[in-house]
C-alpha positions as a LaTeX table, in Angstrom:
\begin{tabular}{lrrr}
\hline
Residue & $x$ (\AA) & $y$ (\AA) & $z$ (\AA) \\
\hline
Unk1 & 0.00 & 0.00 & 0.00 \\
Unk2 & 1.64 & 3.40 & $-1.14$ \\
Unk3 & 1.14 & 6.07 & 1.72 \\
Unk4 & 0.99 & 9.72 & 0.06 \\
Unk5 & 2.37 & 12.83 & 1.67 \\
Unk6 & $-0.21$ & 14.60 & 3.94 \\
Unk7 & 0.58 & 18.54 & 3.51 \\
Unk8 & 0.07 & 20.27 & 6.69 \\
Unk9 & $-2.47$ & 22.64 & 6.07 \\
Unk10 & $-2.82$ & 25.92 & 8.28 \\
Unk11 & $-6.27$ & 27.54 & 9.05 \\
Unk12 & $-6.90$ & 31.39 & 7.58 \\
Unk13 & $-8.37$ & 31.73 & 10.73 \\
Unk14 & $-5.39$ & 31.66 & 12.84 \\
Unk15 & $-6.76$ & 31.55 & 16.65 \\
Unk16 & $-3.17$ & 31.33 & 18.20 \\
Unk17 & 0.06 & 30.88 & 17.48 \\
Unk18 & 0.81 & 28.30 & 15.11 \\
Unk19 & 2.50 & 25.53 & 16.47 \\
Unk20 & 3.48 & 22.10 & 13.46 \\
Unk21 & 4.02 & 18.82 & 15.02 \\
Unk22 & 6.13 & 16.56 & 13.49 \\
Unk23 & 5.58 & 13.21 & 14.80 \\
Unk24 & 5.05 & 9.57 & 13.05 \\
Unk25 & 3.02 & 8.04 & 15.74 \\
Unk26 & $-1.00$ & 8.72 & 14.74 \\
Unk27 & $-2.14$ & 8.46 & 18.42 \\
Unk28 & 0.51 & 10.47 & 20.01 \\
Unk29 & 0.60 & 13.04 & 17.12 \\
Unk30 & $-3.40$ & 13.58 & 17.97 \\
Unk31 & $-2.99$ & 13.70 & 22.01 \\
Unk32 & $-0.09$ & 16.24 & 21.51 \\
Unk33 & $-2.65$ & 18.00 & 18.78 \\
Unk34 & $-5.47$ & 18.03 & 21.38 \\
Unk35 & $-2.94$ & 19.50 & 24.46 \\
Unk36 & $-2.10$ & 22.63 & 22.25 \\
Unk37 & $-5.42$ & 23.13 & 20.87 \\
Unk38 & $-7.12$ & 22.80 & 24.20 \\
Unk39 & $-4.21$ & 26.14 & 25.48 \\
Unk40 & $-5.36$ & 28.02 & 22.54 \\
Unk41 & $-3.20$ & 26.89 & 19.73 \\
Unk42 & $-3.47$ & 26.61 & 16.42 \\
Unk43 & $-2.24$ & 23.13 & 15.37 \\
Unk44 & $-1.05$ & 21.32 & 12.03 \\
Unk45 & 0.61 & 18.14 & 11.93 \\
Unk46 & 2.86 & 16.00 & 9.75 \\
Unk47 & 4.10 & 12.39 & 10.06 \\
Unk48 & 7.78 & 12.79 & 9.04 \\
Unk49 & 10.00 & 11.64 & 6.58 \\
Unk50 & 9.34 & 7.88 & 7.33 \\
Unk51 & 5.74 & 7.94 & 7.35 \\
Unk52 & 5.16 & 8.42 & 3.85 \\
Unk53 & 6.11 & 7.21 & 0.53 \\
Unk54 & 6.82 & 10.23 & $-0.60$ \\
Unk55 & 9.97 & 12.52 & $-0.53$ \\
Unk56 & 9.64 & 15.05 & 2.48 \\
Unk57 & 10.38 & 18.74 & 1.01 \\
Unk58 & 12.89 & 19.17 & 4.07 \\
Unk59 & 14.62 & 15.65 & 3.44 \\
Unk60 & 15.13 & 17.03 & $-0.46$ \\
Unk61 & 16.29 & 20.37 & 0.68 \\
Unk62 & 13.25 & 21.64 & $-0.75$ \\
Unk63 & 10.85 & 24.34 & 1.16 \\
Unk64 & 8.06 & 23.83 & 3.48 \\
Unk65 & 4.90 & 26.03 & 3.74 \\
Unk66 & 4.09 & 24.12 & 6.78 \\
Unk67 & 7.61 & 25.31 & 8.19 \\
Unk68 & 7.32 & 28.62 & 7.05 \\
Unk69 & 4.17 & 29.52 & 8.70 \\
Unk70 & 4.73 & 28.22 & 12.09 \\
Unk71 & 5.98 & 30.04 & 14.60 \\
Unk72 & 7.33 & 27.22 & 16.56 \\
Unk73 & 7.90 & 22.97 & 15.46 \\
Unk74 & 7.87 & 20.30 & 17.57 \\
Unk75 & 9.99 & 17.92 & 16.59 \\
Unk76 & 9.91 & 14.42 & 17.52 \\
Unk77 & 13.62 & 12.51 & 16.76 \\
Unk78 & 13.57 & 9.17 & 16.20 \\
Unk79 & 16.98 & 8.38 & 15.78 \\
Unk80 & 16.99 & 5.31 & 13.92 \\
Unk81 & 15.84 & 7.13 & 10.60 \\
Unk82 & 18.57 & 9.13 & 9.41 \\
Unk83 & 16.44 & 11.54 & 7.41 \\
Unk84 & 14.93 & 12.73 & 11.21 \\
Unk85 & 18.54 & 14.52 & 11.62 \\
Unk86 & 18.34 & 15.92 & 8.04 \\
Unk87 & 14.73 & 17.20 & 8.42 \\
Unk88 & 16.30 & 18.87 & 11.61 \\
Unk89 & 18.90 & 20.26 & 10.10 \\
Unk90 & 17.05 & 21.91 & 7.42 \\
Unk91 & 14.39 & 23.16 & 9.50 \\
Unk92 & 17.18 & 24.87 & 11.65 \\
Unk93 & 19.64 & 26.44 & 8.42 \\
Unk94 & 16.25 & 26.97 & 6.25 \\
Unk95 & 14.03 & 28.58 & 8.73 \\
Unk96 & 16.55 & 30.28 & 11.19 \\
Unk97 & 13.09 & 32.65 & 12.53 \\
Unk98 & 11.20 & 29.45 & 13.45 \\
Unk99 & 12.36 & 28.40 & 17.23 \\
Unk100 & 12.56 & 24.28 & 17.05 \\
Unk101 & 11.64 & 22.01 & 20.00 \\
Unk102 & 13.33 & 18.71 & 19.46 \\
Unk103 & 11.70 & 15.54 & 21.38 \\
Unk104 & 14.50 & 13.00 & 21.97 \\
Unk105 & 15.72 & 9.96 & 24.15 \\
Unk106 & 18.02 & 11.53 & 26.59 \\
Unk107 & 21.32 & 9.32 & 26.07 \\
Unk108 & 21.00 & 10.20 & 21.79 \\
Unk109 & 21.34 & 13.92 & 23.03 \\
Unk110 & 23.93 & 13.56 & 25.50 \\
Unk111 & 25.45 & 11.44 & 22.64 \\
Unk112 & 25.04 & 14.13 & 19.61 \\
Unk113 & 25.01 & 17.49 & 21.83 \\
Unk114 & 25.72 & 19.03 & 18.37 \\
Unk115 & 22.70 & 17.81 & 17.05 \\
Unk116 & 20.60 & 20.47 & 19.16 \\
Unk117 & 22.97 & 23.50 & 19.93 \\
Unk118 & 19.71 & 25.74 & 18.41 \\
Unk119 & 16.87 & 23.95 & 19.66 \\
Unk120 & 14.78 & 23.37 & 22.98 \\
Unk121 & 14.85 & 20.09 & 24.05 \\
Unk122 & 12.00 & 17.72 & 25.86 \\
Unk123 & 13.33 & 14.48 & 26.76 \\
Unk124 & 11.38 & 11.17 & 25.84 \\
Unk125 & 8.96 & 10.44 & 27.23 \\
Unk126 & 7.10 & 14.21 & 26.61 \\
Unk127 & 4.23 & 14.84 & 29.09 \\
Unk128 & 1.38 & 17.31 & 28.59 \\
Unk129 & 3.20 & 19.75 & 31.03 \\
Unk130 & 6.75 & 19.83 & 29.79 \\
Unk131 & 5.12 & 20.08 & 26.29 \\
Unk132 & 3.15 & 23.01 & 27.34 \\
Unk133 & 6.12 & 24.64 & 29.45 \\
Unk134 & 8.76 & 24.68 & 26.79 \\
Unk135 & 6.03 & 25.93 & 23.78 \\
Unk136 & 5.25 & 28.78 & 25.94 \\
Unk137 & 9.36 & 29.61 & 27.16 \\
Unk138 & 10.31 & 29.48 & 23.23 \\
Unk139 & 7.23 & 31.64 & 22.37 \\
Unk140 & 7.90 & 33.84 & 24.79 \\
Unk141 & 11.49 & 34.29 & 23.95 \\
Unk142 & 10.81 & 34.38 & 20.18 \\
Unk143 & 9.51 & 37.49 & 18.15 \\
Unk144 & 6.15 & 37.85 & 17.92 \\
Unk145 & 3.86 & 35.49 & 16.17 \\
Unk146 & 3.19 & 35.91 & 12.35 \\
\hline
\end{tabular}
């Protein structure tokens, strides 16, 4: 079965500051979509590189509307896909205005501190209130939202 890129689509109707979740995980992409939405967020989500058949934009070193309109990411590593650290990466040298808020096991950052010099990071496993708490520091911190 061929799984198609899902394009993250943004509302014209902002109600919040736009926050894009990148996670691969349905269920856990929907519970972190519910937590922001329920503080006032606007939400969009996308699987990640490895959830579709498709080439990601950011693992071809292409653009991302989804990227560009956000005013924060929420990234969720999975370190045994490679093309997680290159979708980082670009997200980070393409969209240097958009504040990044990496997910990851603990011992991979400690590992690859280099990985996440310009990111906030949530170690594995996220809760609802560390979630919350680092959106709001990094939004807070950043310039206003578009």
């Amino acid at each position: 079965m061929s799984r198609t890129m899902q394009v993250p689509i943004w509302s014209e109707r902002c109600s919040g500051p736009r926050v894009l979740i990148e996670e691969t995980d349905f269920a856990k992409q929907e519970a972190v979509k519910r937590i922001l939405r329920d503080r006032g967020y606007e939400v969009a989500a996308c699987g990640g590189p490895e959830a579709t058949d498709d080439r990601c934009a950011l693992v071809a070193h292409d653009q991302c509307d989804a990227v560009a309109r956000a005013d924060v990411v929420v990234h969720s590593m999975r370190p045994q896909d490679p093309r997680n650290r290159e979708v980082l990466t670009n997200i980070i040298e393409s969209y240097p205005d958009v504040p990044v808020i990496v997910e990851a096991p603990r011992p991979y950052v400690e590992r690859q501190p280099e990985d996440f010099v310009d990111c906030a990071v949530i170690y594995q496993p996220m809760t609802a209130r560390t979630l919350i708490e680092v959106v709001e520091k990094v939004l807070a911190e950043s310039p206003a939202p578009r």
